[in-house]
PyMOL CGO cylinders between C-alpha atoms (Angstrom):
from pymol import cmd
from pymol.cgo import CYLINDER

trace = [
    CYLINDER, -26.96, -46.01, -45.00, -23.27, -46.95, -44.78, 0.3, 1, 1, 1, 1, 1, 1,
    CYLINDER, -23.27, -46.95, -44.78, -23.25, -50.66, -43.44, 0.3, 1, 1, 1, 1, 1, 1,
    CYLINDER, -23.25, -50.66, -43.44, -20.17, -52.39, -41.62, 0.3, 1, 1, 1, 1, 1, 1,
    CYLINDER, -20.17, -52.39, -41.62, -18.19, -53.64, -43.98, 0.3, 1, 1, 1, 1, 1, 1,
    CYLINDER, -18.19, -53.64, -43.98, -17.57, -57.50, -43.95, 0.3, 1, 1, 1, 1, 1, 1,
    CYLINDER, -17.57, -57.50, -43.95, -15.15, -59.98, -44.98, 0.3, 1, 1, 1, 1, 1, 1,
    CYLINDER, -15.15, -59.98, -44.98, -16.36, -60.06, -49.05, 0.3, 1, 1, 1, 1, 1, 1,
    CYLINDER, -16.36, -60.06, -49.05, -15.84, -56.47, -49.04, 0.3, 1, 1, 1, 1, 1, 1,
    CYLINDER, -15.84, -56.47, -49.04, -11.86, -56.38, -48.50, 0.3, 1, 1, 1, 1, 1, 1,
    CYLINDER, -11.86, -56.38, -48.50, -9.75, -57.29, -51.41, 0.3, 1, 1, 1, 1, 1, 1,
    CYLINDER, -9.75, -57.29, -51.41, -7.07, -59.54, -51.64, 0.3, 1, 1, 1, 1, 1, 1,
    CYLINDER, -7.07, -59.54, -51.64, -3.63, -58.44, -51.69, 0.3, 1, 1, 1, 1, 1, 1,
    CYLINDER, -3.63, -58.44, -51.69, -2.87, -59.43, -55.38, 0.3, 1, 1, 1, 1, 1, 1,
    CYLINDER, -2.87, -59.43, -55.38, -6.61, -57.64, -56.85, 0.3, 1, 1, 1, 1, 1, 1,
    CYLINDER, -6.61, -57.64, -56.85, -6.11, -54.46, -54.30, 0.3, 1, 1, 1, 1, 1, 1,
    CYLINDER, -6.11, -54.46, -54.30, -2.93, -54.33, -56.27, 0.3, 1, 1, 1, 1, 1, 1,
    CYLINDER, -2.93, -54.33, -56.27, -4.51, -54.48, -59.60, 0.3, 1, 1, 1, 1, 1, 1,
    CYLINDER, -4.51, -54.48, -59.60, -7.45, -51.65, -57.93, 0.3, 1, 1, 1, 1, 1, 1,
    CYLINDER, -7.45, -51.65, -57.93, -5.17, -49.69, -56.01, 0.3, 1, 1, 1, 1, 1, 1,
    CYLINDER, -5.17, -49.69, -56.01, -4.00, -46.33, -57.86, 0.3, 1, 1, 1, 1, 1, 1,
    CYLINDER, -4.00, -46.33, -57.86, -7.55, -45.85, -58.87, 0.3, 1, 1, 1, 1, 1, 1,
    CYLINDER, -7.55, -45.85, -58.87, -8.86, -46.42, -55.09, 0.3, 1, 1, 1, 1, 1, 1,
    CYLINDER, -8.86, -46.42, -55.09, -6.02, -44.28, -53.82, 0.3, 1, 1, 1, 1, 1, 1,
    CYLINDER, -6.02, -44.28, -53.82, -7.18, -41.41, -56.66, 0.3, 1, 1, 1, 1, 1, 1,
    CYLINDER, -7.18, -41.41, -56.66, -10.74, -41.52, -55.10, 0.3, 1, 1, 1, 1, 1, 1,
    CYLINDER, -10.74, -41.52, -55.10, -9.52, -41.80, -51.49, 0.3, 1, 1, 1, 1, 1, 1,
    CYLINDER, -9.52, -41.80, -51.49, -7.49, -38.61, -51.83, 0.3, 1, 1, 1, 1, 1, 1,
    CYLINDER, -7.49, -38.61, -51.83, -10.14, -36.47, -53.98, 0.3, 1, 1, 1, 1, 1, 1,
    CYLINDER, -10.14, -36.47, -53.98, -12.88, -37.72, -50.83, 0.3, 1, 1, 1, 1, 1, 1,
    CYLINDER, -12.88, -37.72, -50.83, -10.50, -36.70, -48.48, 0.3, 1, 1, 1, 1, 1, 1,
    CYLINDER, -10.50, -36.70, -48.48, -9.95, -33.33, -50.19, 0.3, 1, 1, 1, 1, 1, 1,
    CYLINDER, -9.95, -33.33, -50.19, -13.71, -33.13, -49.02, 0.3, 1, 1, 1, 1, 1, 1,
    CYLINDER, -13.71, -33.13, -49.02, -13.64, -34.41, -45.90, 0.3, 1, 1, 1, 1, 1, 1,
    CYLINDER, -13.64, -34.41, -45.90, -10.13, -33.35, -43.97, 0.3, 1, 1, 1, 1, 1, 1,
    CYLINDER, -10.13, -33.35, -43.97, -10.98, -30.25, -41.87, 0.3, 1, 1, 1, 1, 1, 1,
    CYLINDER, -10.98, -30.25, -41.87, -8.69, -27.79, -40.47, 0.3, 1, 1, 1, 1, 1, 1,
    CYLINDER, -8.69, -27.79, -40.47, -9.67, -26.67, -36.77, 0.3, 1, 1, 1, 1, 1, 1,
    CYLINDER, -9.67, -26.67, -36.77, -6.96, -23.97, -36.14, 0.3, 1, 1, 1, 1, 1, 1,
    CYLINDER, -6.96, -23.97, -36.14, -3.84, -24.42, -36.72, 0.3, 1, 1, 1, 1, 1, 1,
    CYLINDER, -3.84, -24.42, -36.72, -2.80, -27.51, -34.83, 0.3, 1, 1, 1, 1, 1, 1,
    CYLINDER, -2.80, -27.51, -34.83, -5.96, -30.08, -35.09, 0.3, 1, 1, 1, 1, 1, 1,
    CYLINDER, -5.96, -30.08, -35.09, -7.24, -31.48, -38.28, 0.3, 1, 1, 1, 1, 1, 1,
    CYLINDER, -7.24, -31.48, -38.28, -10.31, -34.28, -38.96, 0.3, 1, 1, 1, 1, 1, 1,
    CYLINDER, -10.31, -34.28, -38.96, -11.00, -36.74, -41.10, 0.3, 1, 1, 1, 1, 1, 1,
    CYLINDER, -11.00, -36.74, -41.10, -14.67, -37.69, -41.72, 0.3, 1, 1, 1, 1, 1, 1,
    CYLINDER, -14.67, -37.69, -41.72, -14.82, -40.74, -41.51, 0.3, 1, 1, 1, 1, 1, 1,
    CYLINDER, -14.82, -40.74, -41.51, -16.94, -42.85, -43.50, 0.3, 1, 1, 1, 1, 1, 1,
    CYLINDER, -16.94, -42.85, -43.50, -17.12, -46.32, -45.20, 0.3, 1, 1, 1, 1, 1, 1,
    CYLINDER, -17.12, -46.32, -45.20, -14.96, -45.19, -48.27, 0.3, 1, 1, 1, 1, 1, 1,
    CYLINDER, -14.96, -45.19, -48.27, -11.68, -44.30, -45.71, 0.3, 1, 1, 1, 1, 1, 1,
    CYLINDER, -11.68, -44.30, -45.71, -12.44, -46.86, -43.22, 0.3, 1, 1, 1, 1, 1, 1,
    CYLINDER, -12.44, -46.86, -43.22, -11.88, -49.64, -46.23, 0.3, 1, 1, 1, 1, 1, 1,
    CYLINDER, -11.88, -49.64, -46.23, -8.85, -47.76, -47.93, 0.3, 1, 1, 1, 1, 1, 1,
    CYLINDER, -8.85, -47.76, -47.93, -7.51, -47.73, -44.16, 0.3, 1, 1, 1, 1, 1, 1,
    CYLINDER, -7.51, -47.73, -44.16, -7.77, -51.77, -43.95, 0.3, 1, 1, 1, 1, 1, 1,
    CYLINDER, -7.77, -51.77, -43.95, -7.02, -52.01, -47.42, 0.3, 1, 1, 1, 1, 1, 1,
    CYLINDER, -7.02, -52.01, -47.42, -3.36, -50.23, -46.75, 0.3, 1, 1, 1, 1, 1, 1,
    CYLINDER, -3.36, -50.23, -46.75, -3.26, -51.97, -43.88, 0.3, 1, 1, 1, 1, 1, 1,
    CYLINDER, -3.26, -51.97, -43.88, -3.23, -55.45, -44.80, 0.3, 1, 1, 1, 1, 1, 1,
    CYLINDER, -3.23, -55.45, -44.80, -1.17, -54.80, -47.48, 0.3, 1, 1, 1, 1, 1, 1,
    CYLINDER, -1.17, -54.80, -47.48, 1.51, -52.90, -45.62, 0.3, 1, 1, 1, 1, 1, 1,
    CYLINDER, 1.51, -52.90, -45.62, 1.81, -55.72, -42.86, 0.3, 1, 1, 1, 1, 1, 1,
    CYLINDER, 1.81, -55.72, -42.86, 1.26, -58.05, -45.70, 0.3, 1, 1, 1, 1, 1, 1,
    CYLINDER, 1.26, -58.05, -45.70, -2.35, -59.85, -43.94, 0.3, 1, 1, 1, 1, 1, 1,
    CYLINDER, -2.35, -59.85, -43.94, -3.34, -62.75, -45.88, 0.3, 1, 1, 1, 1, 1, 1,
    CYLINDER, -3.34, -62.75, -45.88, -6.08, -64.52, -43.43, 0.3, 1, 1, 1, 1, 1, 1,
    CYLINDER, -6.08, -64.52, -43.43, -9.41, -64.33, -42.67, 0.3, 1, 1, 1, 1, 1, 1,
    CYLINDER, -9.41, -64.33, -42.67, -8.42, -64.21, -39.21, 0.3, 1, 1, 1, 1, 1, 1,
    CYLINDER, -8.42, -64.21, -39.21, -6.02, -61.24, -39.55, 0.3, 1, 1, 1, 1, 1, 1,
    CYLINDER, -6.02, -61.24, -39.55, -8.88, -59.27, -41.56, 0.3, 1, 1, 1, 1, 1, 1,
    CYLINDER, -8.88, -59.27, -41.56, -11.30, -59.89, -39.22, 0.3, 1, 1, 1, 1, 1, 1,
    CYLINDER, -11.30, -59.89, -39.22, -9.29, -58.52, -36.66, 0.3, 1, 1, 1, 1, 1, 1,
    CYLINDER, -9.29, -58.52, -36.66, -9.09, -54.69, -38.58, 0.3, 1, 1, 1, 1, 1, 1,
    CYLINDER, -9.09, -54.69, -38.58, -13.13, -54.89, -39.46, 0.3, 1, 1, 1, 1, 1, 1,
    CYLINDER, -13.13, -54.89, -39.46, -13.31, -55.44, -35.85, 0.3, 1, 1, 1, 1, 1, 1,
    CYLINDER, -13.31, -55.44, -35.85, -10.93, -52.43, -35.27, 0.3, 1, 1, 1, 1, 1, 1,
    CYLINDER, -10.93, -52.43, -35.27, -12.05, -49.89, -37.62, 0.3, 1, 1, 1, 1, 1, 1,
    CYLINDER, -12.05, -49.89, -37.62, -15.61, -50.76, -38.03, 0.3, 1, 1, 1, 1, 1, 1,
    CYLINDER, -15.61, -50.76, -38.03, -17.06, -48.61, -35.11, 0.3, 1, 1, 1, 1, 1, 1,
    CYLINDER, -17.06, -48.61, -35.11, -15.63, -45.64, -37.11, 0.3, 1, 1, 1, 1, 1, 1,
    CYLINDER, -15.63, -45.64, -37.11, -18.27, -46.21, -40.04, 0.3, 1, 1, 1, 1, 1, 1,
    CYLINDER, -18.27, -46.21, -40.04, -20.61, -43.27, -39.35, 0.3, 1, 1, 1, 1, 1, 1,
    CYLINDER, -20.61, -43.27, -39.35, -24.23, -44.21, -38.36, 0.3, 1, 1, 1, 1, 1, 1,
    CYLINDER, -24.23, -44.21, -38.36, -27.39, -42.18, -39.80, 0.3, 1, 1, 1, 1, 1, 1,
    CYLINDER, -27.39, -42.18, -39.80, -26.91, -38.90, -37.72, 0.3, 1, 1, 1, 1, 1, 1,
    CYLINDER, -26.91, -38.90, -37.72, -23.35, -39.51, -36.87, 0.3, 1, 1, 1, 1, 1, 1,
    CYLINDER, -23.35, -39.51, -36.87, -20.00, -37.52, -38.05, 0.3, 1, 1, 1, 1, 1, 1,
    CYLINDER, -20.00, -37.52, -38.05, -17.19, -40.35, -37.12, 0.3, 1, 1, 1, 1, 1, 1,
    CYLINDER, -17.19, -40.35, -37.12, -14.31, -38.56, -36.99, 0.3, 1, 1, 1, 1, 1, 1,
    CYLINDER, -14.31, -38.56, -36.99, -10.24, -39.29, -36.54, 0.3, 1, 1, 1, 1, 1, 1,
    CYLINDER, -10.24, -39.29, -36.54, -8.40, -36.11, -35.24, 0.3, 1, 1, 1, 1, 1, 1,
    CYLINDER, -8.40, -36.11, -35.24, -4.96, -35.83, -36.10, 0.3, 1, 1, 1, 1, 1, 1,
    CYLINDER, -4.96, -35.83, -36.10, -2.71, -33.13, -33.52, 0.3, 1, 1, 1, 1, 1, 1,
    CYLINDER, -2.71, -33.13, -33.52, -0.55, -31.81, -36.18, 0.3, 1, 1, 1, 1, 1, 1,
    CYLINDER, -0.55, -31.81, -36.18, 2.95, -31.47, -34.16, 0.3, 1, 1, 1, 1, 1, 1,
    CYLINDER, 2.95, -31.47, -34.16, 6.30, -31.55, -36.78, 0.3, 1, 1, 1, 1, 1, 1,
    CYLINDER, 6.30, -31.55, -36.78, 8.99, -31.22, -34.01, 0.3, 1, 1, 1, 1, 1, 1,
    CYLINDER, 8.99, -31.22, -34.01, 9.91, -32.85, -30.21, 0.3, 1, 1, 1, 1, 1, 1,
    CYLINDER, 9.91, -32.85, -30.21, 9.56, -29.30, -28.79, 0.3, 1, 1, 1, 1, 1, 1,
    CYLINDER, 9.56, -29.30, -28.79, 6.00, -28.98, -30.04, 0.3, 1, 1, 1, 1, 1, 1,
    CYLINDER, 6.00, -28.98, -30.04, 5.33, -32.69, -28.63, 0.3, 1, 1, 1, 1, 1, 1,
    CYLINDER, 5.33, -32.69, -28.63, 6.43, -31.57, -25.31, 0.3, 1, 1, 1, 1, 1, 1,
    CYLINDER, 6.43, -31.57, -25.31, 5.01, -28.39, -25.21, 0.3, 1, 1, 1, 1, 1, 1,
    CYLINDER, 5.01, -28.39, -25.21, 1.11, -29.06, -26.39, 0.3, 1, 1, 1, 1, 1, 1,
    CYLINDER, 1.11, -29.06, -26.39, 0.47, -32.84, -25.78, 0.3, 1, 1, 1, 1, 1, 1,
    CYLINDER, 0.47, -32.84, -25.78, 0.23, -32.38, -21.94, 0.3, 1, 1, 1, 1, 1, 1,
    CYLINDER, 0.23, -32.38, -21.94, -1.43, -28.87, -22.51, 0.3, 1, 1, 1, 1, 1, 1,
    CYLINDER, -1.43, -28.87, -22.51, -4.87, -30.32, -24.67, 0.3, 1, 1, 1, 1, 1, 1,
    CYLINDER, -4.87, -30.32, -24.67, -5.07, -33.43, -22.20, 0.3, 1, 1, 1, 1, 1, 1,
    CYLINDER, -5.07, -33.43, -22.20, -9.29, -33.61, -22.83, 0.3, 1, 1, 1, 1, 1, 1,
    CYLINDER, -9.29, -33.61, -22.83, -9.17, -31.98, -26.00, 0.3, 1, 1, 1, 1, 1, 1,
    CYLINDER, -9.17, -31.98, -26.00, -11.19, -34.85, -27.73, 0.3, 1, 1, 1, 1, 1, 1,
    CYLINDER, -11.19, -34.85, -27.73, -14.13, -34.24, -25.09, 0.3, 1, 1, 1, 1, 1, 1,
    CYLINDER, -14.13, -34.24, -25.09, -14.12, -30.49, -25.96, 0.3, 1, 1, 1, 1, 1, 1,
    CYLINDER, -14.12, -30.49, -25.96, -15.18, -31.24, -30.13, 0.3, 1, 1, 1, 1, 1, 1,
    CYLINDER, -15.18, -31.24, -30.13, -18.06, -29.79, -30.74, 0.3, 1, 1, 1, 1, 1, 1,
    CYLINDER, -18.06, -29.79, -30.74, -20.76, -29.58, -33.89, 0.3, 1, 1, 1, 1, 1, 1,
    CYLINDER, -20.76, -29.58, -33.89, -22.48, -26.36, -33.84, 0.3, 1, 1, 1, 1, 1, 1,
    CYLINDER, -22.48, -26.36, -33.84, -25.36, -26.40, -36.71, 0.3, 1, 1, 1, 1, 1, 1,
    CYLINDER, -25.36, -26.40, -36.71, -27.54, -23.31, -37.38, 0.3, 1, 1, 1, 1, 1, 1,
    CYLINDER, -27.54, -23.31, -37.38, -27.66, -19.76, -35.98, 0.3, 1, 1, 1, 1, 1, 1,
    CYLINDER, -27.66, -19.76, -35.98, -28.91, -17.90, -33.17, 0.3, 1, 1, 1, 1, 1, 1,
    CYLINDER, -28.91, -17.90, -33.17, -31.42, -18.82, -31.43, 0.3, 1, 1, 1, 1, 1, 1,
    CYLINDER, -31.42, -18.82, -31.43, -32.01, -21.68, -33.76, 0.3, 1, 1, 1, 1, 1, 1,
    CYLINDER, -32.01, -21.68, -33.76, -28.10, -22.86, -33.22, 0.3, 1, 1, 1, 1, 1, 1,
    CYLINDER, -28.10, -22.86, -33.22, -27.68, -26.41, -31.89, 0.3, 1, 1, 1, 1, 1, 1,
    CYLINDER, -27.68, -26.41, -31.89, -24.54, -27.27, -29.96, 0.3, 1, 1, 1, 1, 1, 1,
    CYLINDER, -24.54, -27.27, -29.96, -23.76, -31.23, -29.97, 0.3, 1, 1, 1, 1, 1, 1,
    CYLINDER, -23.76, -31.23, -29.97, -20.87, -32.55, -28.18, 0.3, 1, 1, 1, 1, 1, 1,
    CYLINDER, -20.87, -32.55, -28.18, -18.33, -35.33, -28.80, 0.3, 1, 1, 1, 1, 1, 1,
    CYLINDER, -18.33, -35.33, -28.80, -18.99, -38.88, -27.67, 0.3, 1, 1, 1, 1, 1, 1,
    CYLINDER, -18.99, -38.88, -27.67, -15.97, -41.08, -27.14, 0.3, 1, 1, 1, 1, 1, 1,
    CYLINDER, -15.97, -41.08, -27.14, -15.39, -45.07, -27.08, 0.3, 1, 1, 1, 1, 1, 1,
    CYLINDER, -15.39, -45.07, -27.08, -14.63, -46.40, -24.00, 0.3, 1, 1, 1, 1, 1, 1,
    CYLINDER, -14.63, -46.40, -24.00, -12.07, -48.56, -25.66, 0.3, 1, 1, 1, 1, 1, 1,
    CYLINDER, -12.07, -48.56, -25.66, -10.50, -45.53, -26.78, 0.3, 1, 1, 1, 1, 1, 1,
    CYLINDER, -10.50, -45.53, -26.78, -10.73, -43.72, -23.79, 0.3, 1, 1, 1, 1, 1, 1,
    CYLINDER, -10.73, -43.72, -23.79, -9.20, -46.82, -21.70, 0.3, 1, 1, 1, 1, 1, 1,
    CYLINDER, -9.20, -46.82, -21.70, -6.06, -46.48, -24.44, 0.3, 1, 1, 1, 1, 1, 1,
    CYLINDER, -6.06, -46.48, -24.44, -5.30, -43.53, -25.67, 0.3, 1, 1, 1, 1, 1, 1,
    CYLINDER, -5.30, -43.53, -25.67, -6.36, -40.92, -22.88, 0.3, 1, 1, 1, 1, 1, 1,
    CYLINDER, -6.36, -40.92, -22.88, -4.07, -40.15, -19.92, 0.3, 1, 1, 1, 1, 1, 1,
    CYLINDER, -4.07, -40.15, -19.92, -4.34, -37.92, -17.00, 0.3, 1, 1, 1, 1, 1, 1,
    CYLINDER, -4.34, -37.92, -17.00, -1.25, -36.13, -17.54, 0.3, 1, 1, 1, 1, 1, 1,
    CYLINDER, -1.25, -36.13, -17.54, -0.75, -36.00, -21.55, 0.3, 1, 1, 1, 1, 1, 1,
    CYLINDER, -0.75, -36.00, -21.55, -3.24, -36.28, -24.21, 0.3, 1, 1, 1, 1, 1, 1,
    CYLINDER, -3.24, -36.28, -24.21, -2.22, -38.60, -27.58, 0.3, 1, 1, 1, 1, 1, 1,
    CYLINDER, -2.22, -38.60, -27.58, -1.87, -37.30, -30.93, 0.3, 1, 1, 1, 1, 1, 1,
    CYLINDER, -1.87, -37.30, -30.93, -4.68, -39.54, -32.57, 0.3, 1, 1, 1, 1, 1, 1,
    CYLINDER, -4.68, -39.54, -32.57, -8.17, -38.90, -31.04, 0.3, 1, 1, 1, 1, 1, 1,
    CYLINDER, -8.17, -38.90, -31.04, -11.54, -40.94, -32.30, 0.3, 1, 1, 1, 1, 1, 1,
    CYLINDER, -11.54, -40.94, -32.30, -14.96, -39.31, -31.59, 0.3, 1, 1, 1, 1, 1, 1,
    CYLINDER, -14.96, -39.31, -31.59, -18.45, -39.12, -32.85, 0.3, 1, 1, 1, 1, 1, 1,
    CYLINDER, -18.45, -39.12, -32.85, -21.09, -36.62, -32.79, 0.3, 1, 1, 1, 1, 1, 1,
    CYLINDER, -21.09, -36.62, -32.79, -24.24, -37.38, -32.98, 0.3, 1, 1, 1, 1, 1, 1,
    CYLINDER, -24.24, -37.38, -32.98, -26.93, -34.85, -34.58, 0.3, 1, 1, 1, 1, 1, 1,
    CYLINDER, -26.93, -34.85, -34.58, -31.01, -34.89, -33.67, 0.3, 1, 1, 1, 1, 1, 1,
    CYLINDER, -31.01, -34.89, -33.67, -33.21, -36.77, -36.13, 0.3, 1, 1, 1, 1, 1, 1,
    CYLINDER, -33.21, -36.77, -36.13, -34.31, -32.89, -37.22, 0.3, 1, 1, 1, 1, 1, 1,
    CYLINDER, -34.31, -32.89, -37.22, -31.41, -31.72, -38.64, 0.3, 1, 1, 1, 1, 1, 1,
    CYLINDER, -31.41, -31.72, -38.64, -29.62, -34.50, -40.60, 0.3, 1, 1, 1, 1, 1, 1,
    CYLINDER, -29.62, -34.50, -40.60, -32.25, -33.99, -43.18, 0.3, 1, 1, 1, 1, 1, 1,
    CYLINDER, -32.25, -33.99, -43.18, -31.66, -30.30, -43.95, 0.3, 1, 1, 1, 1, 1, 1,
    CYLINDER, -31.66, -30.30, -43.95, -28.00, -30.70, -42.93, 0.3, 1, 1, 1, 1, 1, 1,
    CYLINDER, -28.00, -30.70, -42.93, -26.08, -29.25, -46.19, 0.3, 1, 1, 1, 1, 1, 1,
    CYLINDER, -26.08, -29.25, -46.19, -28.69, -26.07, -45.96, 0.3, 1, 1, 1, 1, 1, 1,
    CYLINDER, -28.69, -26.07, -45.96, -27.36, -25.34, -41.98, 0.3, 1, 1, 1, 1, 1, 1,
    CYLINDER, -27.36, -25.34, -41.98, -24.64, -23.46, -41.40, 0.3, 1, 1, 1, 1, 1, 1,
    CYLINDER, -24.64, -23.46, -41.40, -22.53, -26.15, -39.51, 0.3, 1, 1, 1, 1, 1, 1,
    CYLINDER, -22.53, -26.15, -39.51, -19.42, -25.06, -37.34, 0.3, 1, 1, 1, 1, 1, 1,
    CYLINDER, -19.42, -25.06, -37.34, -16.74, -27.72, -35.91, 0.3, 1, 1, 1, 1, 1, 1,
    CYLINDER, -16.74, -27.72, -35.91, -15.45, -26.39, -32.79, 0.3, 1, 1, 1, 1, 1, 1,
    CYLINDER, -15.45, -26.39, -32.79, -12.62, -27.24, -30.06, 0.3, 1, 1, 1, 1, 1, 1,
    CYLINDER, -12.62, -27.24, -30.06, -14.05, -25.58, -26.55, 0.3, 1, 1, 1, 1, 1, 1,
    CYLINDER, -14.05, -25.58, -26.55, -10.34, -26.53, -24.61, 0.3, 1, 1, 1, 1, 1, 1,
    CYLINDER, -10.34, -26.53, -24.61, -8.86, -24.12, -22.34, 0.3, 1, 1, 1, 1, 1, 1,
    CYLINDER, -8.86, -24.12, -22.34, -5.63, -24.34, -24.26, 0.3, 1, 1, 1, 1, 1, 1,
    CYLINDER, -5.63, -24.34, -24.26, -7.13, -24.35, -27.32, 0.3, 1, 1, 1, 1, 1, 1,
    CYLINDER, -7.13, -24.35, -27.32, -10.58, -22.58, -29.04, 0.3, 1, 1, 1, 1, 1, 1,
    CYLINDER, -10.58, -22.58, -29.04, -10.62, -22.77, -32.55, 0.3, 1, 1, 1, 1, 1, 1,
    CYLINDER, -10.62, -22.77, -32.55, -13.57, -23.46, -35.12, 0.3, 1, 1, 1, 1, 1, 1,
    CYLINDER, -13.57, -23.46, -35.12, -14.19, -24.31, -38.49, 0.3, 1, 1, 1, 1, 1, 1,
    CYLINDER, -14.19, -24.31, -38.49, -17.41, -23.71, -40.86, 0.3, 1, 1, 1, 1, 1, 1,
    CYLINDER, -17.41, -23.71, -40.86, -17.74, -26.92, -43.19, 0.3, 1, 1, 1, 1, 1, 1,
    CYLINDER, -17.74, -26.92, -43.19, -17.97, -25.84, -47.12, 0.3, 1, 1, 1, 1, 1, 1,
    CYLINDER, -17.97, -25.84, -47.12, -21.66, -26.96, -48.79, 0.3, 1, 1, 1, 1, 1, 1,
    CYLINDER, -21.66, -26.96, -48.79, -19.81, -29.74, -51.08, 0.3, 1, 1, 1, 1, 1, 1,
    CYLINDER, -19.81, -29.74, -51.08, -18.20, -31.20, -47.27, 0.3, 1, 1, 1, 1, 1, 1,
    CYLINDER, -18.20, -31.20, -47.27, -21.97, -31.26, -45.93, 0.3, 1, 1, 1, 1, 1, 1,
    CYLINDER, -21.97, -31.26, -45.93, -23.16, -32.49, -48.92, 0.3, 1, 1, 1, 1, 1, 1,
    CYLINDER, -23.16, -32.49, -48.92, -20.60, -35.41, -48.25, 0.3, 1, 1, 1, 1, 1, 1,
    CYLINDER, -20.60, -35.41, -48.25, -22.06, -36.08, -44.99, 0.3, 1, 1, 1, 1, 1, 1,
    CYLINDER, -22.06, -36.08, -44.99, -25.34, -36.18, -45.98, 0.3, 1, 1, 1, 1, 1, 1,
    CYLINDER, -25.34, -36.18, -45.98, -24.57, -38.52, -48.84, 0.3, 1, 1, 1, 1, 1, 1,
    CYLINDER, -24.57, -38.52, -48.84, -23.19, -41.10, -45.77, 0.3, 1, 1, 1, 1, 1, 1,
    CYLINDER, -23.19, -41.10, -45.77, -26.75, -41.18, -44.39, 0.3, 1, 1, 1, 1, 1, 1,
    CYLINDER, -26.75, -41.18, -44.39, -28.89, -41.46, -47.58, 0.3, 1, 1, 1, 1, 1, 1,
]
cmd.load_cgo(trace, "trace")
């Protein structure tokens, strides 16, 4: 089971320096894993305690944090994105390039972080789960009017089906009126998932 990380777990800048390249090399062949297309404008990251420190780690070093008091503030941050048993923790990215596409599709998928959904099985044996939001994140980064392009939500699955989970066939979907798109997650991703829970 992945538990919060702590204070003893978050390097200091001068030894993530010295771990860095290697962390970064294991960050980006997880990710590989773990970055999931949905169509061609939304991608996630599943989350888990691996990218939450690498995303501290850069953090601190790139606004150059050297208290307790400063680290303690991220844990507090990006903690609740450490997947519980049952859980996919996910950060979706809207993948917009240009101020045209800004304008035109950020006030067309306003809700499109309540419309994520993990479909796991087939037929009549399919399970539909949907999204679960924050309400910190809901109080600052959704708007009436125009959705943002970073979205946090969790799904989380019955106690029946996290065991079998990389022998389902698992789906992520977006259900939006502006947008329906899904995704079936490889056997190595599920297998990734799984590992999170063990």
């Amino acid at each position: 089971m992945s538990a919060p990380l702590v204070l003893g777990d978050i390097a200091d800048l001068r030894a993530y320096e010295r771990e860095r390249e290697a962390f970064r090399a294991e960050v980006i062949a997880l990710k590989r894993l773990r970055r999931v297309a949905i169509g061609p404008l939304v991608t996630v990251v599943l989350e888990n305690r691996t990218t939450v420190r690498f995303q501290i780690q850069e953090m601190a070093r790139a606004e150059k944090m050297v208290t307790d008091e400063q680290i303690e503030g991220e844990l507090a941050v990006y903690n609740p994105l450490i997947p519980a048993p049952g859980e996919l923790s996910m950060t979706m990215f809207i993948e917009l390039t240009s101020e045209t596409e800004l304008r035109e599709w950020l006030p067309r998928l306003v809700g499109v972080e309540r419309s994520v959904l993990v479909r796991v099985g087939d037929g009549d044996d399919e399970h539909v789960e949907g999204a679960l939001l924050d309400p910190d994140h809901e109080r600052q980064l959704t708007r009436d009017n125009v959705t943002a392009s970073v979205h946090y939500v969790r799904v989380v699955l019955p106690e029946a089906l996290r065991a079998g989970l990389v022998e389902h066939r698992v789906r992520l979907e977006i259900d939006h009126p502006e947008y329906r798109h899904a995704t079936e997650l490889g056997r190595e991703t599920k297998a990734s998932i799984a590992a999170d829970w063990a």
